[in-house]
ZAMARGU-4260 file (C-alpha; in steps of 0.2 Angstrom, whole numbers, plus 5000, padded with zeros to 4 digits):
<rodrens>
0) 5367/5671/5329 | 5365/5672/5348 | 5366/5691/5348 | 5352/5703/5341 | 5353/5708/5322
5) 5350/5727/5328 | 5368/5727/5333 | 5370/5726/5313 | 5363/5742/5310 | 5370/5750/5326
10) 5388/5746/5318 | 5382/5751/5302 | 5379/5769/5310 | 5394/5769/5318 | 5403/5767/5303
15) 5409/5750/5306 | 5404/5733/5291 | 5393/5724/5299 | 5382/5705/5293 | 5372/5696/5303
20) 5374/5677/5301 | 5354/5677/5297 | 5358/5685/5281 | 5374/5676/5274 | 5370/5659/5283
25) 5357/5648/5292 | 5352/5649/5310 | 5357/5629/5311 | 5373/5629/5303 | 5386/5626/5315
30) 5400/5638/5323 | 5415/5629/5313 | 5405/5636/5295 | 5401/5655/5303 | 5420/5653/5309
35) 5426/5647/5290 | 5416/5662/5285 | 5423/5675/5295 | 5441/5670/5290 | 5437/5669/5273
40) 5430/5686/5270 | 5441/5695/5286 | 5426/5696/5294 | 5427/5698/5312 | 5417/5687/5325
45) 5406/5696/5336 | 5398/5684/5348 | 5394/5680/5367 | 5398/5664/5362 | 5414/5657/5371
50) 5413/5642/5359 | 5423/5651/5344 | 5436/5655/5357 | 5439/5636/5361 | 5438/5634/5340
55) 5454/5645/5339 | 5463/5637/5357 | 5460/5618/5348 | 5463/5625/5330 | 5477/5635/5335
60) 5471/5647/5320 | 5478/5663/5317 | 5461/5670/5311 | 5449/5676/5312 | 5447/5689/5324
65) 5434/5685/5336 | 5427/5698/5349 | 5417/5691/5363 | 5404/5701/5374 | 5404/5695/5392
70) 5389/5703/5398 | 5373/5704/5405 | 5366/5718/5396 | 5367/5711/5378 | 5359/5725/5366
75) 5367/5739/5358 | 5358/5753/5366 | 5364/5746/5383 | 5380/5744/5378 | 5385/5748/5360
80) 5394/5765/5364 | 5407/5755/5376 | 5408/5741/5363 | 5412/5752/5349 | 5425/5761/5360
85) 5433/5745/5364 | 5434/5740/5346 | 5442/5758/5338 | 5455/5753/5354 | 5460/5737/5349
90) 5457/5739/5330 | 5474/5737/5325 | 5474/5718/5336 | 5458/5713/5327 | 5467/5717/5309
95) 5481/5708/5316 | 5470/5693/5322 | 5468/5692/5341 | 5452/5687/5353 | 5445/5700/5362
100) 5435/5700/5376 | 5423/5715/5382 | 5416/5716/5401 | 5405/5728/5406 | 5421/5737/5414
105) 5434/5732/5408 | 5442/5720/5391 | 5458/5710/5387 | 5464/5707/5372 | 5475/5690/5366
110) 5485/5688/5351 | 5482/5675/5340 | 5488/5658/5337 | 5481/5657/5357 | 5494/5644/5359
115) 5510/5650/5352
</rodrens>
């Protein structure tokens, strides 16, 4: 919910699945339903949130993917090219199930459980 439903469409023309929480869910349900979601239909997280990171550090879940944006520029036609490059690059850790985070320069990638 905290980033901008155009990055739906931006991923849908990019060839990647995309839902925005406002359409499956409601803007006041809380991260640990969105979360429950996203594992359940292998959705991948796409936030600026760092709470579902902490949700997988204090669950020590192996799913589901989340991939954070760590940014100040926040819309996909500021950014979107280098956030899709970065997740063709580490696709094959988000099937696996890892966090992911994205800086303007640079991103890292962890491997989930976080605390195994």
């Amino acid at each position: 919910m905290n980033l901008s439903p155009s990055w739906t469409a931006f991923f849908l023309k990019n060839n990647i699945e995309a839902v925005h929480w406002s359409m499956v869910g409601k803007a006041t349900d809380p991260d640990n339903v969105i979360f429950d979601y996203a594992r359940s239909h292998n959705y991948v997280v796409f936030t600026n949130d760092l709470d579902f990171g902490s949700i997988l550090a204090a669950t020590n879940a192996n799913a589901p993917s989340v991939f954070q944006v760590r940014s100040q520029q926040l819309l996909p036609d500021l950014i979107g090219n280098k956030v899709v490059a970065c997740l063709n690059e580490y696709a094959s850790y988000l099937l696996a199930g890892s966090l992911v985070t994205f800086y303007d320069q640079k991103s890292k990638v962890r491997i989930l459980p976080l605390n195994s």
